[in-house]
Each structure stands twice: as structure tokens, then as C-alpha cells.
N, C-alpha and C positions, 0 to 999 in steps of 0.2 A: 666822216666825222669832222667837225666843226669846233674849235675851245674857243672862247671868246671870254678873253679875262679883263676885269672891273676891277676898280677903287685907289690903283696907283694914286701919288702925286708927293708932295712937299710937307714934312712935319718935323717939330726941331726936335731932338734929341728925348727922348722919354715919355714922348707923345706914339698915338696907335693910329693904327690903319686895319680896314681889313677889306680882302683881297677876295673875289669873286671871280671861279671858273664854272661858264655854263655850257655844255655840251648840248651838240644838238647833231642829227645827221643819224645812220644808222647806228645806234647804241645798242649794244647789247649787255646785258645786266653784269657780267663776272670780269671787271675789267678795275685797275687799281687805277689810281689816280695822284697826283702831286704836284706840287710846287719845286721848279727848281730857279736858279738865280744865278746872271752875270753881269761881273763888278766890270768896268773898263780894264780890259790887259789882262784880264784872269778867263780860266775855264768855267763853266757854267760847271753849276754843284747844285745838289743835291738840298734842299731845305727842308721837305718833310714829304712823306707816300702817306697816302692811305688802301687799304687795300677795300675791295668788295664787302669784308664783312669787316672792318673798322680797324684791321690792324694798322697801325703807326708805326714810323720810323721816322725820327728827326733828329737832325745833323746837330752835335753836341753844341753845336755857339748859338742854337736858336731854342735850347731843350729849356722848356718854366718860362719861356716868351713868347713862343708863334702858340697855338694851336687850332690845329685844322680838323675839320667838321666835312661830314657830305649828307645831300638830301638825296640819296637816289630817286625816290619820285621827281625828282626837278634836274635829274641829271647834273645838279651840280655839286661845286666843292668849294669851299672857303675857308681862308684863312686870317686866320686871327691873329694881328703882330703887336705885340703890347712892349713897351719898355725898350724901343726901338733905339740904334745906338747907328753911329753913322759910317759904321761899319758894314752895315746892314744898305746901305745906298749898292743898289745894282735895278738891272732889268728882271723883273721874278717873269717865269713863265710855268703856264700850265700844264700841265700833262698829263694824257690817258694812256693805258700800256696795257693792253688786250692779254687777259692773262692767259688764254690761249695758246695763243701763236708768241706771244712778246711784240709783237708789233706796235710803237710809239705813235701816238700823235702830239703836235705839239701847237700849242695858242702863239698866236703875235709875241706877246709880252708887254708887259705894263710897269711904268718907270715908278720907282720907290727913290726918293732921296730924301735923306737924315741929315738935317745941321748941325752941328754943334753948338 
């Protein structure tokens, strides 16, 4: 399996982006999927899951600002980040997690920065 994540870059403070993971490679349908993200000097965290049949979980600093969508026919998943704050500046990266086995994969990652 393959994540290859889009639409990174530079937006001042209250301005949106949104973020594209497309999976390609052996896909199998029952698998969750998410965005997580790291700042410089910090741990990567958690920004939001989705699972196979739509449930969400999103990390309370991002809960009425991100939200994330998937098209399983396209194998992919996006994220929608609106009201962005420069807090919010890290590496986001994609994520698929085989709800099976729990087995991760994980995209490159793609740079978000917030100016103030």
C-alpha cells in the first residue's frame, strides 16, 4: 500500500487548506484511515481518524475546524482545515490502519505552515 498526500503549503492565519490522501497498492475495503501531524520538537499526534464506515475522532484543538471526508471508491481521504491558526504549522501525514490486523501505513507527509 502506497499514501501519497496533496495540497500542503503556506497560508496566513484564518485562511484554509485542504489536504488529500490517495491510496493505491493492495487496498482492501475494512481499513480506517487519518491524518496525523508533527510540529518541530514535538511527537506526531493524532488530528483526526476515520474509520471504514465514517466514524470520526478528532483531537479536541482541531474539533468545528478540520473536517475529514473519504471516497472509498477513490481510495481516498481529505481533509478539510478551515480557521487555521499557527499552531497548527507541522508536517500532517496520512494514514491507513488495517482494521484487521492493526497494521499502519503511513504517506511521506506534506508541510502546512500558518503565519500569523
Amino acid at each position: 500500500v502506497q499514501l501519497q498526500a496533496s495540497g500542503g503549503g503556506l497560508v496566513q492565519a484564518g485562511g484554509s487548506l485542504r489536504l488529500s490522501c490517495a491510496a493505491s497498492g493492495r487496498i482492501l475495503t475494512i481499513n480506517g484511515m487519518g491524518w496525523y501531524r508533527q510540529a518541530p520538537g514535538k511527537e506526531r499526534e493524532l488530528v483526526v481518524s476515520i474509520s471504514d464506515g465514517g466514524r470520526t475522532n478528532y483531537a479536541d484543538s482541531v474539533k468545528g475546524r478540520f473536517t475529514i471526508s473519504r471516497d472509498n471508491a477513490k481510495n481516498t481521504v481529505y481533509l478539510q482545515m478551515n480557521s487555521l491558526k499557527p499552531e497548527d504549522t507541522a508536517v500532517y501525514y496520512c494514514n491507513l490502519k488495517r482494521a484487521a490486523t492493526g497494521y499502519e501505513y503511513w504517506g511521506k507527509g506534506t508541510q502546512v505552515t500558518v503565519s500569523s
